[in-house]
N, C-alpha and C positions, 0 to 999 in steps of 0.2 A: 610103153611105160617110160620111156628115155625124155617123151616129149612131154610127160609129164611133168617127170622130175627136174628138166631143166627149165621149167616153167616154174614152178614152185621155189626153186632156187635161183633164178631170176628175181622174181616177185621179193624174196626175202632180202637178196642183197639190197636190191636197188633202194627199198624202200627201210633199212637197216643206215643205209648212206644219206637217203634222206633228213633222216631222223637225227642221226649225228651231226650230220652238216648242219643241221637248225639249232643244235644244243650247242657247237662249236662257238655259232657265231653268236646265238646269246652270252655265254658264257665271256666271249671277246669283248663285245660291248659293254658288258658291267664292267670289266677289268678298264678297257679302255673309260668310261667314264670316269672310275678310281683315279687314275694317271694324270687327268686333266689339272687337277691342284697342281700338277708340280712343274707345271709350264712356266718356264720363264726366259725371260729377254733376252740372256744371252747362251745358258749353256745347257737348257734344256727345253724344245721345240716341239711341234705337234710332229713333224716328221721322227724325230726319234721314237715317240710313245708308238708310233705305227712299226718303227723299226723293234722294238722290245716287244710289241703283243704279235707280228712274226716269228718270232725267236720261242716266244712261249707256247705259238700254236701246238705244237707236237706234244706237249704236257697238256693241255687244256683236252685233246683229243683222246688221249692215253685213258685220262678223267671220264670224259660222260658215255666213253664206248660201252659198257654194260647199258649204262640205262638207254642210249639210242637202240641195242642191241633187242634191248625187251621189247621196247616199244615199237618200234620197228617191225619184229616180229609178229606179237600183236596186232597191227596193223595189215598186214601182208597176209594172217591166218583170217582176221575178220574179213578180208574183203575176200577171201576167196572160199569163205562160208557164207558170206551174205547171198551169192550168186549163186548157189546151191552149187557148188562143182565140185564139192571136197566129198556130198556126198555122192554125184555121180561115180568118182574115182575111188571112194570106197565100193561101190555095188561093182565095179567095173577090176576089182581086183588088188585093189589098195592096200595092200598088207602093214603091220605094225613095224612089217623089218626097214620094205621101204622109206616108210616116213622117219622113220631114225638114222637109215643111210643117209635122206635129203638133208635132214638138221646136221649130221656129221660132217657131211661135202660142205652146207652152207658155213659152218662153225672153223673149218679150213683157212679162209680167207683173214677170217677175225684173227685166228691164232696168230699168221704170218705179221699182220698189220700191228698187234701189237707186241710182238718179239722185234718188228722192225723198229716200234716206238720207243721200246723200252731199251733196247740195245745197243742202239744206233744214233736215232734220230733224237734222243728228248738227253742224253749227254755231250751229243753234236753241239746241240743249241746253246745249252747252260756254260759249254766253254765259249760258243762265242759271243752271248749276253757275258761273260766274265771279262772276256778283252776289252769288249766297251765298257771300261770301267767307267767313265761321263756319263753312260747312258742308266748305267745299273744302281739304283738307289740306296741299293743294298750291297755293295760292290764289299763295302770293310764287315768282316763280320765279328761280333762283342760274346766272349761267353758270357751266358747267364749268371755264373758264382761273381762273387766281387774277387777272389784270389785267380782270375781270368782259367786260361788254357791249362791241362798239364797233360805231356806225353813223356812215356816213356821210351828209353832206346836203350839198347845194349850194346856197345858198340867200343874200338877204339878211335883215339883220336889224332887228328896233324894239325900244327899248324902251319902257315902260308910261308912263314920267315924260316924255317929249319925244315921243314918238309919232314918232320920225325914223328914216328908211329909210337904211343906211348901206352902200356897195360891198361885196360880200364874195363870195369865189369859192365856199368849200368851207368846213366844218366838221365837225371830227371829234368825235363824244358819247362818252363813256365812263362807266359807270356800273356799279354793282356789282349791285343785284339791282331786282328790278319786279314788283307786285305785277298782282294781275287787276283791278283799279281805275286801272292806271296811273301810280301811287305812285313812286316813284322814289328811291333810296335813295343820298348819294355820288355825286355827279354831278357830272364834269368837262367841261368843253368847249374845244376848241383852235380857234382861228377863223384861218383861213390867208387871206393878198391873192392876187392873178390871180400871184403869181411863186413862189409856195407857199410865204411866209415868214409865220412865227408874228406873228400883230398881236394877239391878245387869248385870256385865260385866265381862263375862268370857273369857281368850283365852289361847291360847295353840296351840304348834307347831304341836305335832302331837296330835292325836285320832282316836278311834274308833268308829263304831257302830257294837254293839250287840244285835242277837235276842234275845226275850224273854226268849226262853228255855234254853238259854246261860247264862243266870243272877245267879249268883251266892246269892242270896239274895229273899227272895218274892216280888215281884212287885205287883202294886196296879192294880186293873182291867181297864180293857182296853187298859193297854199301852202292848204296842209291841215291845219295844225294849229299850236300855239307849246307851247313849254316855258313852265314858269311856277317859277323859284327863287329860292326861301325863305332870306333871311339870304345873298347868294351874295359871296363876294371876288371882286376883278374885277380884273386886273391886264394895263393896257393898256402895249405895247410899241411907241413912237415910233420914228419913222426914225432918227431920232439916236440912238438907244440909250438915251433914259430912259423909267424904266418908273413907272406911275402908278398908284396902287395905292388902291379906292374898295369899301366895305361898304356897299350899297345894303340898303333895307329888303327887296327884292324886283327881281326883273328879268325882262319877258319879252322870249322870241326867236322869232319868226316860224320855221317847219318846213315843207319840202315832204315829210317822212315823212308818210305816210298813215295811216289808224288801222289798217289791215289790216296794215300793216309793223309795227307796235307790237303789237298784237296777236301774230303769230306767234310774240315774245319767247314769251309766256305757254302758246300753245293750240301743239300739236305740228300741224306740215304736214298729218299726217298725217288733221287731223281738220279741217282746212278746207276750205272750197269750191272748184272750180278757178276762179273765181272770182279770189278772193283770194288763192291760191295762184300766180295766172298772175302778178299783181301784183307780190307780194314776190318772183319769179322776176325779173320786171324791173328791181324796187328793186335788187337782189343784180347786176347787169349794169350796172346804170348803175355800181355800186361799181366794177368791174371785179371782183369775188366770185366765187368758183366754184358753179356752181349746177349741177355733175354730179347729184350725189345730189337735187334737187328737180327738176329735169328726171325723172329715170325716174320718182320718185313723180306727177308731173302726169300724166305719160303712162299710166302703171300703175294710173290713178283713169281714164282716156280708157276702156283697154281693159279695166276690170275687170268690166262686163258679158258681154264676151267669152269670159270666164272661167267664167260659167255655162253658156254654149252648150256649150263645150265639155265642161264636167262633164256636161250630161243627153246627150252623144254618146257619152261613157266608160261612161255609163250603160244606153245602148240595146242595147248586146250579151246583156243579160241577157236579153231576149224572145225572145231564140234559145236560151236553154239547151231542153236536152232533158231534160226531167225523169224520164223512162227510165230514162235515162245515170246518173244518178246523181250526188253530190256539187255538188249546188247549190250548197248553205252554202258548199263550197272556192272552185266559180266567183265568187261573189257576195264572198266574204271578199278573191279577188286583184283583183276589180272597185273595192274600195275601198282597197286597198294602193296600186294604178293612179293612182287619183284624188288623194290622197292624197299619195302622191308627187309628181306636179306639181305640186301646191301650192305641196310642200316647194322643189322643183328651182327653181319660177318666181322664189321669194325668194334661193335661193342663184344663179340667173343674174343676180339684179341686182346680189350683193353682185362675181360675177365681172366683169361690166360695166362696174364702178365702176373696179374693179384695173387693168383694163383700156384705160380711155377708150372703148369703145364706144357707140356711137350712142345715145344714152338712147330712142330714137323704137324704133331696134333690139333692147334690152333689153327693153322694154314686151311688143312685139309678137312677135316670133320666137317664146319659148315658146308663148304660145295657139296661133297659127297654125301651128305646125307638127306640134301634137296633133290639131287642128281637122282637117288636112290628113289624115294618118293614122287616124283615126277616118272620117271623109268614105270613105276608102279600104276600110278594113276592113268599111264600111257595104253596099258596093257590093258586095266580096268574097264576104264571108257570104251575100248575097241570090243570085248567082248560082251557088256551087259548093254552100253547104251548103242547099238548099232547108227538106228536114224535119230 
């Protein structure tokens, strides 16, 4: 049974990797033709575009792994039903446990490869696509609102000239755009006392944020990082109502944002770590911010392994076609319509979820599990009415 099973599981990787590798490099190719417009003479070349669709392989890969996973599958169940040997090693002792052991070993690999994607390698990239800022098209990132960014901090403050720590409850940043360097463009900040009235009004065309370890000065604990702006008006509002009004060379402010909260501005959720993603889930809650929509994507990266189990289980039916019967190609074509579809369905129950208020932990999970459950079922099914 061992020479079975690692035959079976052979069969599935190899041809699991096939399958990926061919969606990869489709997927490449489109993107790469995209790219070809923005070639030019001096500061954007055919070598760079090759250097950027490197950097994005490990997200392109992340991407089509379900559907090479189905398909794949599928392929590797059909041929080793065409050749009648599925049903040899059913008469020969093939139990329903076995064949769910083999999809469990096989679904192993998947797991690792995309915990290695999503953890490691596809926030790898996106920092180093960020330092090529020449090469990154999208290097400055724009909010959507016309009143640009806003973040919240609670925090005190110093500046660079007195080095003094002054009471302050909360501070609200506003700024219009931020590049992948942290660049900062148009930068306001409202600084509010413990009873939330306006005491100080900073702005400044440009700025910075720096981490901690970057601070040329000791920082007080907890904070993670300070603003640094350039040329900034300052217009401080007394209890008495007079306002006092000072053009400093420069002024820094002490930040409990983290570089993972700044970051987010620039790198989409979608391509961060759950890591850093758990993070700026909490930054966004201390705001009191609605974190529906990063809630299901957290969770939806928890269970997105889950997602292959269930594709190579959508997939296992094909080791029972009867190739007699006829119309393979149609079983095998509704096989991946199947797969396919939930794909589709799992993206459109999170967008219902959202509409909704349902449980993001709910939205995650319910679709896989309850293919996984049905597939489980039809597995048992099959095994005992339709033998050959």
């Amino acid at each position: 049974m061992k020479i079975i099973q690692f035959y079976i599981f052979s069969e599935l990787i190899k041809k699991i990797f096939i399958m990926t590798a061919g969606f990869t490099l489709l997927v490449t190719f489109f993107n790469f033709i995209n790219e070809l417009d923005s070639i030019s003479n001096n500061t954007f070349t055919l070598r760079n575009i090759f250097f950027i669709q490197a950097l994005k392989l490990s997200t392109v890969i992340y991407e089509v792994l379900p559907i090479g996973t189905l398909i794949g599958g599928l392929w590797a169940f059909a041929t080793i039903a065409a050749t009648s040997e599925f049903i040899a090693m059913r008469v020969g002792g093939f139990t329903p446990y076995l064949i769910f052991k083999i999809i469990c070993i096989a679904w192993i690999p998947l797991l690792v490869v995309s915990l290695f994607l999503s953890e490691l390698l596809m926030p790898l990239s996106n920092k180093l696509l960020g330092k090529n800022q020449s090469l990154n098209q999208s290097s400055s990132s724009v909010s959507e609102f016309k009143s640009g960014y806003w973040l919240r901090d609670r925090v005190g403050e110093s500046t660079a000239e007195n080095k003094e720590f002054l009471p302050n409850t909360e501070r609200i940043v506003n700024f219009s755009s931020i590049d992948i360097k942290k660049m900062i463009k148009f930068i306001t900040i409202f600084e509010f006392n413990q009873n939330n009235i306006l005491t100080r009004r900073i702005s400044a065309e440009s700025a910075g944020y720096f981490a901690a370890n970057d601070n040329f000065f000791d920082a007080p604990d907890n904070f993670r990082g300070y603003w640094k702006l350039i040329n900034p008006k300052v217009i401080i509002l007394s209890k008495d109502g007079n306002v006092l009004v000072s053009e400093p060379a420069q002024i820094t402010l002490h930040t409990k944002l983290s570089v993972e909260t700044i970051d987010a501005l620039t790198i989409h959720p979608e391509k961060m770590s759950l890591y850093n993603l758990k993070n700026f889930i909490n930054y966004l809650k201390d705001g009191n911010q609605k974190v529906d929509n990063f809630e299901i994507l957290l969770w939806k990266r928890v269970f997105y392994p889950l997602v292959m189990l269930t594709m190579l289980l959508i997939a296992l039916p094909a080791a029972y076609i009867k190739t007699r019967s006829g119309s393979i190609g149609l079983k095998l074509f509704v096989g991946v319509l199947i797969g396919t579809g939930f794909h589709l369905l799992n993206g459109l129950f999170s967008h219902l979820g959202l509409i909704n208020t349902w449980s993001p932990l709910l939205i995650a999970l319910l679709p896989s599990l309850s293919v996984l459950l049905i597939c489980l079922f039809l597995l048992f099914f099959v095994q005992k009415i339709k033998f050959f």
